[in-house]
N, CA, C and O atoms as CSV, one atom per row, in Angstrom:
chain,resi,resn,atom,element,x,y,z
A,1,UNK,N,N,21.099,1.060,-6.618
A,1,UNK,CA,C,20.161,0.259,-7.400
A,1,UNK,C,C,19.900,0.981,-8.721
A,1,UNK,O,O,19.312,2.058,-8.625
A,2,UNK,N,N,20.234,0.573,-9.900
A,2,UNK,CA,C,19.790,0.989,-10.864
A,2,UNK,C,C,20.094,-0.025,-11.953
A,2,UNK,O,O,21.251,-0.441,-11.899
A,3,UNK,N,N,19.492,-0.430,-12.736
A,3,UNK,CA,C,17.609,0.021,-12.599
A,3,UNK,C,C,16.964,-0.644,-11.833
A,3,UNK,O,O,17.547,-1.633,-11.389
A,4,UNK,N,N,15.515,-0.390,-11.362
A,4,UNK,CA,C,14.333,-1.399,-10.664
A,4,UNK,C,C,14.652,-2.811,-11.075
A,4,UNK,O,O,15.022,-2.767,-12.248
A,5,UNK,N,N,14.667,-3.828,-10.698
A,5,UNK,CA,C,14.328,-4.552,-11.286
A,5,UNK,C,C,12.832,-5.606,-11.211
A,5,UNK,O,O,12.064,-4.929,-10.527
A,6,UNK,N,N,12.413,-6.351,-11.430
A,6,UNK,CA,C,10.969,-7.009,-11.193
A,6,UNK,C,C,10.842,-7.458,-9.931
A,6,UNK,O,O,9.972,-7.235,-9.088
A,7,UNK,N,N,11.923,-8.190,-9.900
A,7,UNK,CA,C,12.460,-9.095,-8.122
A,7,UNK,C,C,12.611,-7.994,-7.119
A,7,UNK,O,O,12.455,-8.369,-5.957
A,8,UNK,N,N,12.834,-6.921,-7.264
A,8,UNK,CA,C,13.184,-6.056,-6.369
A,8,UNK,C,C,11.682,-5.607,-5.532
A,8,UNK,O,O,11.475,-5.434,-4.331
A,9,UNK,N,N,10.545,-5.482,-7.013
A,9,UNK,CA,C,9.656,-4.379,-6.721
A,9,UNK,C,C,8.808,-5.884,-6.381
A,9,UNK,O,O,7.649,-5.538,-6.152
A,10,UNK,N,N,8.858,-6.601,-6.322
A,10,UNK,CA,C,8.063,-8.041,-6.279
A,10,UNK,C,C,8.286,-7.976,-4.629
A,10,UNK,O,O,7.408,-7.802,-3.783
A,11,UNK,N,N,9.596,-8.150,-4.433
A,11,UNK,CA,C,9.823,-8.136,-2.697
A,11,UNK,C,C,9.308,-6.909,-2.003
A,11,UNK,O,O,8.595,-7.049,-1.009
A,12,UNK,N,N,9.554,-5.964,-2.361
A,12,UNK,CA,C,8.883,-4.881,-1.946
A,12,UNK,C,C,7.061,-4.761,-1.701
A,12,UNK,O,O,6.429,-4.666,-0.650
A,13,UNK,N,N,6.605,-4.810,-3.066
A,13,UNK,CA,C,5.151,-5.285,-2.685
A,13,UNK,C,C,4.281,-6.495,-2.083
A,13,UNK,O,O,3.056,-6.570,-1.984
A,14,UNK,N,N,5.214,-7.367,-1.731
A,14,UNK,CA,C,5.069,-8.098,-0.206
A,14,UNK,C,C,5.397,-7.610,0.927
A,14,UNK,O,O,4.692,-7.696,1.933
A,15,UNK,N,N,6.484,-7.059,0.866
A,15,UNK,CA,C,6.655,-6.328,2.492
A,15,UNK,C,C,5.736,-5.521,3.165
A,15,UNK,O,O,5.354,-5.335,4.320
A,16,UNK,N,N,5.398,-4.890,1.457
A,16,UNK,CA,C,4.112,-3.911,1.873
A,16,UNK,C,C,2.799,-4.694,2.433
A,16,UNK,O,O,2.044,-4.598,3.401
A,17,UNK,N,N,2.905,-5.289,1.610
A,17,UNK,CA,C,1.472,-6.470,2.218
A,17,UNK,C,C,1.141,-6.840,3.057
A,17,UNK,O,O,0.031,-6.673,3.562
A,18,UNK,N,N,2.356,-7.681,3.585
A,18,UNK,CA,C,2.776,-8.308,4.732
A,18,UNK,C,C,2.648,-7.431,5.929
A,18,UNK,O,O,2.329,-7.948,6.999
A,19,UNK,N,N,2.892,-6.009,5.837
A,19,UNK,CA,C,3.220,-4.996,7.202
A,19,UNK,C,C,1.666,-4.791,6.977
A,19,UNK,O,O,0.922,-4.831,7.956
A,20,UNK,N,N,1.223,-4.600,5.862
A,20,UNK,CA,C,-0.415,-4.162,6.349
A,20,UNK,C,C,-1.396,-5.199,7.057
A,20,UNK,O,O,-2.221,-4.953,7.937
A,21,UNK,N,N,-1.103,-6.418,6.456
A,21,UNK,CA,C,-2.048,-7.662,7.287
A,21,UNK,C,C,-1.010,-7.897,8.420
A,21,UNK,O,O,-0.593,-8.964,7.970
A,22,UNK,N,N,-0.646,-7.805,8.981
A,22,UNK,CA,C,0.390,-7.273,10.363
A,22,UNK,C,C,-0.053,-6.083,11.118
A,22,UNK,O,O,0.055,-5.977,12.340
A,23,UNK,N,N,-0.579,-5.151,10.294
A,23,UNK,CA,C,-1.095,-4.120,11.261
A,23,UNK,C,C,0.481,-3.905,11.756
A,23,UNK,O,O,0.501,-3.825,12.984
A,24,UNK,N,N,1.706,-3.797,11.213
A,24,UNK,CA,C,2.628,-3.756,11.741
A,24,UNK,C,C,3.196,-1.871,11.238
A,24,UNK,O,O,3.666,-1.817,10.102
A,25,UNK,N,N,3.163,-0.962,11.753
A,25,UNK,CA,C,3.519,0.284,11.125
A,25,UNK,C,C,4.903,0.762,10.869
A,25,UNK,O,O,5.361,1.540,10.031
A,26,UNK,N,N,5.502,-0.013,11.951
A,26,UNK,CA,C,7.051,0.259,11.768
A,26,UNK,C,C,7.548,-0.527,10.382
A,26,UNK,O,O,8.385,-0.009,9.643
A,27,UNK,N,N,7.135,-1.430,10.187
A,27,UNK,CA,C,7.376,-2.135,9.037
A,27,UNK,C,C,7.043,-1.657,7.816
A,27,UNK,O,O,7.672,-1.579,6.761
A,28,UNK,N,N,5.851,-1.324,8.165
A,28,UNK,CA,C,5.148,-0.038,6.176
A,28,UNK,C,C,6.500,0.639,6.749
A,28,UNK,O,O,7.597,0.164,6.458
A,29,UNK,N,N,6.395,1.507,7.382
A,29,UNK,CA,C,7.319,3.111,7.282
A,29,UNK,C,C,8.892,2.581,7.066
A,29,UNK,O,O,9.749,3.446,7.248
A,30,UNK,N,N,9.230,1.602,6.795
A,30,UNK,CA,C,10.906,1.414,6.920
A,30,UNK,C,C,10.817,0.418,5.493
A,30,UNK,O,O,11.592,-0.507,5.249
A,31,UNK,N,N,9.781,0.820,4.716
A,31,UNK,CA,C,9.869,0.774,2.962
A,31,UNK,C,C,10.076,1.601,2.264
A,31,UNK,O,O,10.428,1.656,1.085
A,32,UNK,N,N,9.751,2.617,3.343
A,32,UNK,CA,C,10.084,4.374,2.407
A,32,UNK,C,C,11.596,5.221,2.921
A,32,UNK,O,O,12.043,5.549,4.020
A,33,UNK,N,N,11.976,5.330,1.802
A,33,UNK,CA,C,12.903,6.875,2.341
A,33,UNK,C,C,12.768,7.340,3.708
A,33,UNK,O,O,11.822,7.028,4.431
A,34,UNK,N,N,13.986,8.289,4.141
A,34,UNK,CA,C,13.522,9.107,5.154
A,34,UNK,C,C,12.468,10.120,4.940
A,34,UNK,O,O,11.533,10.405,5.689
A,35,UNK,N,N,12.947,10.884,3.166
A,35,UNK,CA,C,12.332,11.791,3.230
A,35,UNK,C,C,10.887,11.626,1.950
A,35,UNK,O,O,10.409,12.417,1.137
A,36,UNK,N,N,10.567,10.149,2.330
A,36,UNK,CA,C,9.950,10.190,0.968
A,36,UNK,C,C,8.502,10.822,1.218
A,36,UNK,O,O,8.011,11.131,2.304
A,37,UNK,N,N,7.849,10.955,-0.269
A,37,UNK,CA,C,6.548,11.024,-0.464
A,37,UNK,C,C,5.785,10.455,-0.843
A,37,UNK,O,O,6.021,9.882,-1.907
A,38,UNK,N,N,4.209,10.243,-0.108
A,38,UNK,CA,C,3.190,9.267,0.001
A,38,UNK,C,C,2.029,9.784,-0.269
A,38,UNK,O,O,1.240,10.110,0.617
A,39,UNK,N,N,1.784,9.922,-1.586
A,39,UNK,CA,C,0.564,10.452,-2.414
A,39,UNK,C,C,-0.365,9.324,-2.005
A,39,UNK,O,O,-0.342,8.231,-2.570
A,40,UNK,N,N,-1.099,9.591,-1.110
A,40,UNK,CA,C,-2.615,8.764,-0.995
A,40,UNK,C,C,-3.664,9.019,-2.371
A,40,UNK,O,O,-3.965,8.055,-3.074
A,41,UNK,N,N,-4.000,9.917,-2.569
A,41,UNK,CA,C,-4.663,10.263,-3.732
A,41,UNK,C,C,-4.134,11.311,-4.789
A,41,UNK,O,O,-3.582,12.326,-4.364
A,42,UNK,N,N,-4.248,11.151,-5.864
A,42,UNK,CA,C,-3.518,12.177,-6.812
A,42,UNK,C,C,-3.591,13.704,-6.741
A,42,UNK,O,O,-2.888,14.503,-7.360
A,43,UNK,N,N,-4.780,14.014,-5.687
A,43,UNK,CA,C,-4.839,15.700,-5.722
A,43,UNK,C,C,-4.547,16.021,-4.028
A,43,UNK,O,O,-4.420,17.066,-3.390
A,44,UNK,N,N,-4.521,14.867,-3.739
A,44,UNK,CA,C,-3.706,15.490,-2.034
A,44,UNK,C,C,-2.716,15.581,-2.007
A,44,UNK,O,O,-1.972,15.042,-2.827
A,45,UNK,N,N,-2.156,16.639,-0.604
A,45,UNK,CA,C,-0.737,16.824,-0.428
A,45,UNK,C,C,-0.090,15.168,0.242
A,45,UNK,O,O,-0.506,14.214,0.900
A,46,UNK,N,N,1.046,15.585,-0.378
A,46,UNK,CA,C,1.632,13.667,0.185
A,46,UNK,C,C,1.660,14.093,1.607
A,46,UNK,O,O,1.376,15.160,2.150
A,47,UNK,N,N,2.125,12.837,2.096
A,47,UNK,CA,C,2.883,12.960,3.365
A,47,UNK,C,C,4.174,12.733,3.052
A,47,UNK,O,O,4.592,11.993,2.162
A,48,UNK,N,N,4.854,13.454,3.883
A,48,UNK,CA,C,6.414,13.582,4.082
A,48,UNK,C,C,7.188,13.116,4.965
A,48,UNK,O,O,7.312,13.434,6.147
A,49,UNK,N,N,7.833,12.160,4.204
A,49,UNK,CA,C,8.934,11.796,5.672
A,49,UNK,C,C,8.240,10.402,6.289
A,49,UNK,O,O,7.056,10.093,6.422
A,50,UNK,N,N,9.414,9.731,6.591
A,50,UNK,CA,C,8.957,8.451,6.905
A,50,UNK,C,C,8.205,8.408,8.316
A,50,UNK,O,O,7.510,7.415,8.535
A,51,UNK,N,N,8.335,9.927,9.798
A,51,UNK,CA,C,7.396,9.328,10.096
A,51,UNK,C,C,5.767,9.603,10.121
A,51,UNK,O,O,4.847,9.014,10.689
A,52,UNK,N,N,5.814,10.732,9.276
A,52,UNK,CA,C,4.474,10.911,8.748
A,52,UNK,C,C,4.043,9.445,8.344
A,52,UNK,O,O,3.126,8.829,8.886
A,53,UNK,N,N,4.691,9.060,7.501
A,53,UNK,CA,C,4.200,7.193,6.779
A,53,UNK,C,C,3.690,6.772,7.931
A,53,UNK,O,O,2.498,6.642,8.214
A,54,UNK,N,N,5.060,6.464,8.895
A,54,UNK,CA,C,4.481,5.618,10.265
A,54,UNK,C,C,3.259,6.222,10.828
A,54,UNK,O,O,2.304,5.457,10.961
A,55,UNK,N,N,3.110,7.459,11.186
A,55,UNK,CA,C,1.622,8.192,11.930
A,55,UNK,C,C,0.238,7.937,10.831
A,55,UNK,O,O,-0.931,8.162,11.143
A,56,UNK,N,N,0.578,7.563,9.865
A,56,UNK,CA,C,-0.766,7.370,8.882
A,56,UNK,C,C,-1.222,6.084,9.223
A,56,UNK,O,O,-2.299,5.811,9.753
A,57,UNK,N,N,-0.175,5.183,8.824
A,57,UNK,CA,C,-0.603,3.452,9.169
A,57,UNK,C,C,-0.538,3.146,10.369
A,57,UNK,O,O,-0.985,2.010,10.525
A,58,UNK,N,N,-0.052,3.802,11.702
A,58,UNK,CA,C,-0.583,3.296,13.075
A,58,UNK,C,C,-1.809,3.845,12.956
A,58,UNK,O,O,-2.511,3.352,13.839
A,59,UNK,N,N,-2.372,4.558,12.360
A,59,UNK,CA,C,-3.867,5.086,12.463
A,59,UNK,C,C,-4.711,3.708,11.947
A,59,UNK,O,O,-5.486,3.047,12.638
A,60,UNK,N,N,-4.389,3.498,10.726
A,60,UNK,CA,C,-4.886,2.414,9.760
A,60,UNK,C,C,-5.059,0.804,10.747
A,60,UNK,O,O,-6.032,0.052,10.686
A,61,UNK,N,N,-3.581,0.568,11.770
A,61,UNK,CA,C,-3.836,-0.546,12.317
A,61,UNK,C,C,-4.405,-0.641,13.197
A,61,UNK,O,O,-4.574,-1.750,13.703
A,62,UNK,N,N,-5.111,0.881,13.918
A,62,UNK,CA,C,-5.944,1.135,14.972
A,62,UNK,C,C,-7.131,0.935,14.348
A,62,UNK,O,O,-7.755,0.209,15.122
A,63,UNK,N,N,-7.874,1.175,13.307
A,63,UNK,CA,C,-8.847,1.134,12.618
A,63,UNK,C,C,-9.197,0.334,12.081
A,63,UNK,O,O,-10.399,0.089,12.178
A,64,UNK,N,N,-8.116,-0.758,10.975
A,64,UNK,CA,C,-8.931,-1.818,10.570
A,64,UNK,C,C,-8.365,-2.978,10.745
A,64,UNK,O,O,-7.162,-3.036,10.999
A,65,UNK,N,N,-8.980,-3.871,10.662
A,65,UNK,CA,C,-8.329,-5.560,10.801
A,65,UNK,C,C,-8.829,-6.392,9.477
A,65,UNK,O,O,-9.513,-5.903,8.578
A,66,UNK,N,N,-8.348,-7.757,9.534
A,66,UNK,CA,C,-8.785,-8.375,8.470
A,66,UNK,C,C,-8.618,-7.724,7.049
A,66,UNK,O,O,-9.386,-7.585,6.096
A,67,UNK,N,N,-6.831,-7.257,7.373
A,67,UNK,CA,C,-6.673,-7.111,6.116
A,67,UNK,C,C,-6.438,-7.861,5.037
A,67,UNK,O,O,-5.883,-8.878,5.451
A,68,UNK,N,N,-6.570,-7.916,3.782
A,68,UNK,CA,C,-5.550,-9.203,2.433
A,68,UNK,C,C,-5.657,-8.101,1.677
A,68,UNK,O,O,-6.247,-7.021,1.666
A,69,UNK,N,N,-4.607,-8.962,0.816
A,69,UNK,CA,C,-4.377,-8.088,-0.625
A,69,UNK,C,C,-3.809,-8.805,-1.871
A,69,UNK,O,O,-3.470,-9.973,-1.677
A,70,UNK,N,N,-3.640,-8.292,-3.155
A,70,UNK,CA,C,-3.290,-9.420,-3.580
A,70,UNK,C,C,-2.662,-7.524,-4.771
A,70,UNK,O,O,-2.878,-6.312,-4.751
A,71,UNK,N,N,-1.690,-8.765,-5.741
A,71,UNK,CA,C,-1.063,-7.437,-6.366
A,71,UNK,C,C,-1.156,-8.241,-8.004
A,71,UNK,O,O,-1.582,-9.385,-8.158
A,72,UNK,N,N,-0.739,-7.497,-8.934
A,72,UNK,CA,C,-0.125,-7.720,-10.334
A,72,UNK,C,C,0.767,-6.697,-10.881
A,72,UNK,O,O,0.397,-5.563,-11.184
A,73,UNK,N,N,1.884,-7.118,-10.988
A,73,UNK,CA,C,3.212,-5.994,-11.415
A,73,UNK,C,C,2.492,-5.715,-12.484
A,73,UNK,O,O,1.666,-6.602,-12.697
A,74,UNK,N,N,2.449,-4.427,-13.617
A,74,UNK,CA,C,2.316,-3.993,-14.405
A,74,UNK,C,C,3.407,-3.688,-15.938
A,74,UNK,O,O,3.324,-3.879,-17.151
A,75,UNK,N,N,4.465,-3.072,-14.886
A,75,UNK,CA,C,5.889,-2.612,-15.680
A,75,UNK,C,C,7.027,-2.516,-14.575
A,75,UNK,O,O,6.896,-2.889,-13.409
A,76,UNK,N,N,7.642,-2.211,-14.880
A,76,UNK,CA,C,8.927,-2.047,-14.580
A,76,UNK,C,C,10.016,-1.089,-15.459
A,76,UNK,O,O,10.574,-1.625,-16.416
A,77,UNK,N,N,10.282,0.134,-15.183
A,77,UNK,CA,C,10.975,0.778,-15.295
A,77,UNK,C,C,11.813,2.004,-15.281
A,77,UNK,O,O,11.153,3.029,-15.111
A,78,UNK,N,N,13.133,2.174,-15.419
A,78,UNK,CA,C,13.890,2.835,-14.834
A,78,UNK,C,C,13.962,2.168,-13.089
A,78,UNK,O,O,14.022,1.026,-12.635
A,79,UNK,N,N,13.931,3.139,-12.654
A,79,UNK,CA,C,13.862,3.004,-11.388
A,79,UNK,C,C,12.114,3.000,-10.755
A,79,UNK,O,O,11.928,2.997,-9.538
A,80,UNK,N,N,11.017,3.001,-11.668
A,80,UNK,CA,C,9.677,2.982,-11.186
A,80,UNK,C,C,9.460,1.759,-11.476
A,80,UNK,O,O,10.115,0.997,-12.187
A,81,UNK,N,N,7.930,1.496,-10.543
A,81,UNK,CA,C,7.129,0.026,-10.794
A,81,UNK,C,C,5.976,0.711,-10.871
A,81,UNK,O,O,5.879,1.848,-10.409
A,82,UNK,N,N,4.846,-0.002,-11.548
A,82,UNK,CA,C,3.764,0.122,-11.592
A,82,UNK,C,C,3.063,-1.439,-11.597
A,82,UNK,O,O,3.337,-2.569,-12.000
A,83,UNK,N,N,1.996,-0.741,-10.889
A,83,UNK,CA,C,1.585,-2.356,-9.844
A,83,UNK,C,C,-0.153,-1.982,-9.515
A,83,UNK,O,O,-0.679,-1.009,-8.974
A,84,UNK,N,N,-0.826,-3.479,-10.231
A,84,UNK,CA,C,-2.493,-2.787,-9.608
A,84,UNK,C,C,-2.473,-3.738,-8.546
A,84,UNK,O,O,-2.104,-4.884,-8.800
A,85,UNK,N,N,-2.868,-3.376,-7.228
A,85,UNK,CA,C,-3.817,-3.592,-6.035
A,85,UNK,C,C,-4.799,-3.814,-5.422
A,85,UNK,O,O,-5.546,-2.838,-5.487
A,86,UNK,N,N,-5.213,-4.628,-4.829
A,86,UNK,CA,C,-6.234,-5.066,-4.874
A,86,UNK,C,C,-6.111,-5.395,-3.430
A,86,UNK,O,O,-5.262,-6.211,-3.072
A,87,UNK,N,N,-7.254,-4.560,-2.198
A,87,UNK,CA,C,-7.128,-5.164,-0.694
A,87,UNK,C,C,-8.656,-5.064,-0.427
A,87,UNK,O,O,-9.546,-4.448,-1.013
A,88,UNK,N,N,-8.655,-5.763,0.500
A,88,UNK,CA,C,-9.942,-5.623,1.331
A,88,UNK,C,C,-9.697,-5.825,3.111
A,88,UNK,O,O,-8.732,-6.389,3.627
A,89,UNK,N,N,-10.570,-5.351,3.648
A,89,UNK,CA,C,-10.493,-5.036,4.778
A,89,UNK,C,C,-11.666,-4.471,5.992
A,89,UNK,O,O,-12.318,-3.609,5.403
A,90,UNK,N,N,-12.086,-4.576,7.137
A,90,UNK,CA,C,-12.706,-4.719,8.036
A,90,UNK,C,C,-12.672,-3.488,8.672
A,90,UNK,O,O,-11.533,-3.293,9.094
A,91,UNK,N,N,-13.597,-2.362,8.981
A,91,UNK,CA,C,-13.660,-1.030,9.553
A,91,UNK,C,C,-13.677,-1.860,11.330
A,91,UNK,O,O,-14.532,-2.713,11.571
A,92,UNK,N,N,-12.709,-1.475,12.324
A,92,UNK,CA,C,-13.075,-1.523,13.625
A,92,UNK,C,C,-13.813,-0.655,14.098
A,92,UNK,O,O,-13.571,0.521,13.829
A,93,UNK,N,N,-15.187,-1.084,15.137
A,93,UNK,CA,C,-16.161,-0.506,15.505
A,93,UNK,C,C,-17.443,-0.545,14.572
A,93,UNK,O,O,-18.528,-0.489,15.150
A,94,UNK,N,N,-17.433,-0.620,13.444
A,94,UNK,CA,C,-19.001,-0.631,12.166
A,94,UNK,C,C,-18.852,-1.965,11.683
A,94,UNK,O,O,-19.888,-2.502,11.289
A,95,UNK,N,N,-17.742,-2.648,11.625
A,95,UNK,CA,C,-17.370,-4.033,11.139
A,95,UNK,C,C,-17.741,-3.889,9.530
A,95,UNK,O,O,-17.750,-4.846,8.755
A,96,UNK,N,N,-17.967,-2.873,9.261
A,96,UNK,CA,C,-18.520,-2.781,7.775
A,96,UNK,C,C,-16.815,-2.706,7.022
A,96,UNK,O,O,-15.784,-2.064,7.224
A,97,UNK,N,N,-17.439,-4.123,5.767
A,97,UNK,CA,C,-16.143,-4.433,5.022
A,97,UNK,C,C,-15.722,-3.245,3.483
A,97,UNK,O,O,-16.402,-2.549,2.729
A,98,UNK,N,N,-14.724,-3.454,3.584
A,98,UNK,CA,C,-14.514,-2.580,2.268
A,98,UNK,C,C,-13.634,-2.635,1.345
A,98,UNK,O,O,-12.462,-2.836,1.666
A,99,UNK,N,N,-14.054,-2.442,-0.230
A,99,UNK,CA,C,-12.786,-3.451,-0.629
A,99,UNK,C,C,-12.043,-2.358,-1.861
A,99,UNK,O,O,-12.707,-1.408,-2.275
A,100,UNK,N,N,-11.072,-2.528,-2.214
A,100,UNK,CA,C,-9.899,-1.605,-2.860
A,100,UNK,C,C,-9.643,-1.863,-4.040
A,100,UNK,O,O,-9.239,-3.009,-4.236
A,101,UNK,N,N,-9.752,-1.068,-5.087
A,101,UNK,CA,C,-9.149,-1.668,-6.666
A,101,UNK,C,C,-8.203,-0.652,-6.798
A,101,UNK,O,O,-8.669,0.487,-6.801
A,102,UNK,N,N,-6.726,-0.795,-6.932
A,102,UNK,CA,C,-6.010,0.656,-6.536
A,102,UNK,C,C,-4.569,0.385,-8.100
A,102,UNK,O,O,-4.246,-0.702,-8.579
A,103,UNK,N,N,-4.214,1.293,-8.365
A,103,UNK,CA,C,-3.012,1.551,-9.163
A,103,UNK,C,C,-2.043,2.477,-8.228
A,103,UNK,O,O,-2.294,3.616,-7.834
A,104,UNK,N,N,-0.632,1.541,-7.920
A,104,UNK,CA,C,0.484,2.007,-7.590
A,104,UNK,C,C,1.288,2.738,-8.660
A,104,UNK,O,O,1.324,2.491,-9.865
A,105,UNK,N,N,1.818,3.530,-8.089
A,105,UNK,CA,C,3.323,3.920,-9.059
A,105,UNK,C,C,4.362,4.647,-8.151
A,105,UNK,O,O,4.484,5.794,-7.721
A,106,UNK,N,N,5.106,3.399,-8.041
A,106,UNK,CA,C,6.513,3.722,-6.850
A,106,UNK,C,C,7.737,3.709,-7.423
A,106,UNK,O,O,8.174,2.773,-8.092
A,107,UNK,N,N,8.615,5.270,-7.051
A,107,UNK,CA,C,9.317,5.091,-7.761
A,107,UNK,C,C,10.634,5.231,-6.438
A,107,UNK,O,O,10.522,5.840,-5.374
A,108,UNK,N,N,11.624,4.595,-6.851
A,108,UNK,CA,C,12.606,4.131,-5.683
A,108,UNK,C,C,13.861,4.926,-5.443
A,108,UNK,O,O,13.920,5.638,-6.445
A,109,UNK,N,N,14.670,5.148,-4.851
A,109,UNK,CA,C,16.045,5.673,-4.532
A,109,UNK,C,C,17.321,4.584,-4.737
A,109,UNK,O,O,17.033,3.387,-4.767
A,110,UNK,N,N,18.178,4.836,-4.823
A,110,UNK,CA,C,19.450,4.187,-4.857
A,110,UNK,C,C,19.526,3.582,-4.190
A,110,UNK,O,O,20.085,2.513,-4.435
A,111,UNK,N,N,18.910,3.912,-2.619
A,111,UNK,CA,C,19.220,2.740,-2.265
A,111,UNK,C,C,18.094,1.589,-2.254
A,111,UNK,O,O,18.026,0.976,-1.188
A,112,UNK,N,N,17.363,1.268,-3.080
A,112,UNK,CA,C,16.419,0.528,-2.915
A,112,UNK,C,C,15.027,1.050,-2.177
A,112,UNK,O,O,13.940,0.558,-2.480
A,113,UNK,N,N,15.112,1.701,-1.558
A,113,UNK,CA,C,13.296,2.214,-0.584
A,113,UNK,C,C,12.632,3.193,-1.312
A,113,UNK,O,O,13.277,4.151,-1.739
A,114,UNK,N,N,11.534,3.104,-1.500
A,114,UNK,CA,C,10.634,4.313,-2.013
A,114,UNK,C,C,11.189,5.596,-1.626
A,114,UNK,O,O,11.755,6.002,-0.611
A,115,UNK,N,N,10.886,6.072,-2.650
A,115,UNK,CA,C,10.843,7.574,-2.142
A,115,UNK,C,C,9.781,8.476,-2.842
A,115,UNK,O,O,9.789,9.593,-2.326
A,116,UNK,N,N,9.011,8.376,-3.695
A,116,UNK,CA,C,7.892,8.568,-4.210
A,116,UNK,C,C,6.745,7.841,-4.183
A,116,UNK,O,O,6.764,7.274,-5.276
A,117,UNK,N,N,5.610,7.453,-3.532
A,117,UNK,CA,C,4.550,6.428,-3.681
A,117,UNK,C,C,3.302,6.993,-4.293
A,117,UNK,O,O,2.786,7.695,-3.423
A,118,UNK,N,N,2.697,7.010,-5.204
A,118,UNK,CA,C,1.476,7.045,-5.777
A,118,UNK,C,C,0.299,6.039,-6.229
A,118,UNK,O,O,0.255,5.200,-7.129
A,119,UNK,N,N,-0.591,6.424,-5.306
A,119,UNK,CA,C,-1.821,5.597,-5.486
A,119,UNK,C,C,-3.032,6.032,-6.066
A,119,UNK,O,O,-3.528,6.981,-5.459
A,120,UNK,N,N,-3.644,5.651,-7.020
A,120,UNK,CA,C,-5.606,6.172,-7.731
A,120,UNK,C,C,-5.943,4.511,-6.535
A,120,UNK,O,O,-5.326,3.471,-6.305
A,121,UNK,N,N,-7.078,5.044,-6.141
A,121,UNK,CA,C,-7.843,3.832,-5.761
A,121,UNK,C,C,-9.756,4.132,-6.260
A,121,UNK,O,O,-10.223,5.183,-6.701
A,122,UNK,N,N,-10.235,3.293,-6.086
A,122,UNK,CA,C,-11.681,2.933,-6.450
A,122,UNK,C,C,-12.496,2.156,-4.985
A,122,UNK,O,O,-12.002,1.052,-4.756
A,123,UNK,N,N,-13.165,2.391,-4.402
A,123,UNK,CA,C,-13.580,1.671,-3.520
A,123,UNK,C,C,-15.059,1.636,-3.257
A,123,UNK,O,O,-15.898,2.375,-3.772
A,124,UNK,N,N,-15.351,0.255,-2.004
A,124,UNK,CA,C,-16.685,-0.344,-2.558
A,124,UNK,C,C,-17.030,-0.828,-1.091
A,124,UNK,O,O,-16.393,-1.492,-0.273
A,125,UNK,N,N,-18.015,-0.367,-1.075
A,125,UNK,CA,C,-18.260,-0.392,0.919
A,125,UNK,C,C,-19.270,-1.914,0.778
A,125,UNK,O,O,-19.894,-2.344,-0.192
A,126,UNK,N,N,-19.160,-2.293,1.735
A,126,UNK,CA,C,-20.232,-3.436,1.871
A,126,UNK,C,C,-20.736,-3.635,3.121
A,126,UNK,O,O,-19.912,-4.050,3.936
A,127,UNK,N,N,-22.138,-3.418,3.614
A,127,UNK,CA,C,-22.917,-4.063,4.871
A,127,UNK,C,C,-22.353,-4.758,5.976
A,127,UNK,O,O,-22.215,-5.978,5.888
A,128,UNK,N,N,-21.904,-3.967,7.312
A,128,UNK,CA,C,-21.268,-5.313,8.192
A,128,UNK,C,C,-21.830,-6.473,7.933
A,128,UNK,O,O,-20.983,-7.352,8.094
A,129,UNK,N,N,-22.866,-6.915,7.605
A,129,UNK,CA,C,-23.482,-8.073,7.845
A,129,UNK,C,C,-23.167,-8.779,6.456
A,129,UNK,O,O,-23.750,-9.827,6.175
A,130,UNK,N,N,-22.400,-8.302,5.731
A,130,UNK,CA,C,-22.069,-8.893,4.350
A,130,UNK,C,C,-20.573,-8.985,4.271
A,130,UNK,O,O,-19.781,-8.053,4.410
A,131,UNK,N,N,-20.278,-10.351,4.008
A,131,UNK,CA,C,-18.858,-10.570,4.352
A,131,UNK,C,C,-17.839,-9.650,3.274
A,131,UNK,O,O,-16.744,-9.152,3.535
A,132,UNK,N,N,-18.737,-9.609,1.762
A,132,UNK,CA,C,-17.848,-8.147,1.136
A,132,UNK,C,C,-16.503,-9.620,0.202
A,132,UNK,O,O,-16.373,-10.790,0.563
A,133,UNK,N,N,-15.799,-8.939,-0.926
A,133,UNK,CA,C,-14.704,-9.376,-1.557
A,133,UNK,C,C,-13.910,-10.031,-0.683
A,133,UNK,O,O,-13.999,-9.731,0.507
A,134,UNK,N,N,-12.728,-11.333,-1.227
A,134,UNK,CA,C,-11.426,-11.251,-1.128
A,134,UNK,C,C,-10.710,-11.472,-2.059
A,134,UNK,O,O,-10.723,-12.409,-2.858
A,135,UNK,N,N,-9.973,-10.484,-1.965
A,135,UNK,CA,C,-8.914,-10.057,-3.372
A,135,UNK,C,C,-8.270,-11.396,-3.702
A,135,UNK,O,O,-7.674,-12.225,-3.014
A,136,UNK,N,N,-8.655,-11.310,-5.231
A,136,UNK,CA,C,-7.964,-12.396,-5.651
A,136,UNK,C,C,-6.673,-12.345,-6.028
A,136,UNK,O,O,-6.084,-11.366,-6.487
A,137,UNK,N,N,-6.098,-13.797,-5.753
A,137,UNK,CA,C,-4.967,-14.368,-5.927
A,137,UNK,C,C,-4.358,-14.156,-7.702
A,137,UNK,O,O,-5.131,-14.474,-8.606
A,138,UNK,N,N,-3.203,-13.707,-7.981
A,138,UNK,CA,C,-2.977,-14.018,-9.626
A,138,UNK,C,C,-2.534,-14.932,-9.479
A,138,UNK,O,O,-2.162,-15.600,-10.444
């Protein structure tokens, strides 16, 4: 694959989507490299390796439900995308909702799968008893 192209990183950030409101983990982890890296926040150590990926998000589908998300490509290039994010989602056990304003920057391998993922996020807790955001649609 070279270069990214829009369609590429477009399908990709549905799959991603799709595996998270799925609660599906095998599905996130088989978007990344074997050996890729998954910067959750800019000053943590990534995780390594696809099944670190998988052991993060079976945690995530044990924990929350009622996920959505919604995306807007940013750029496109070389082989990177940059993409803002936007999810919300349901804590299991507190039911307290919480919602995500996040900047991606994924940059891909030859053969098409991540192998670098970087995320900044912003987040915004809301009252179980308050139904809280849903990310809008572009």
């Amino acid at each position: 694959m070279n270069p990214l192209t829009v369609a590429h990183f477009e399908r990709w950030l549905e799959a991603y989507g799709r595996a998270s409101a799925q609660n599906d983990p095998a599905a996130s982890a088989a978007l990344f490299a074997e050996n890729a890296e998954y910067y959750e926040t800019p000053f943590a150590d990534p995780l390594v390796g696809r099944e670190a990926i998988y052991q993060y998000w079976r945690l995530g589908a044990l924990n929350l439900t009622e996920k959505e998300s919604a995306y807007e490509i940013l750029t496109v290039q070389a082989r990177r995308g940059l993409a803002r994010w936007r999810a919300a989602f349901t804590v299991v056990g507190t039911g307290q909702r919480i919602a995500l304003d996040c900047v991606f920057l994924v940059e891909f391998d030859e053969a098409g799968a991540c192998r670098v993922f970087r995320e900044w996020w912003h987040r915004r807790e809301f009252k179980a008893a308050q139904a809280g955001p849903r990310p809008a649609q572009e």
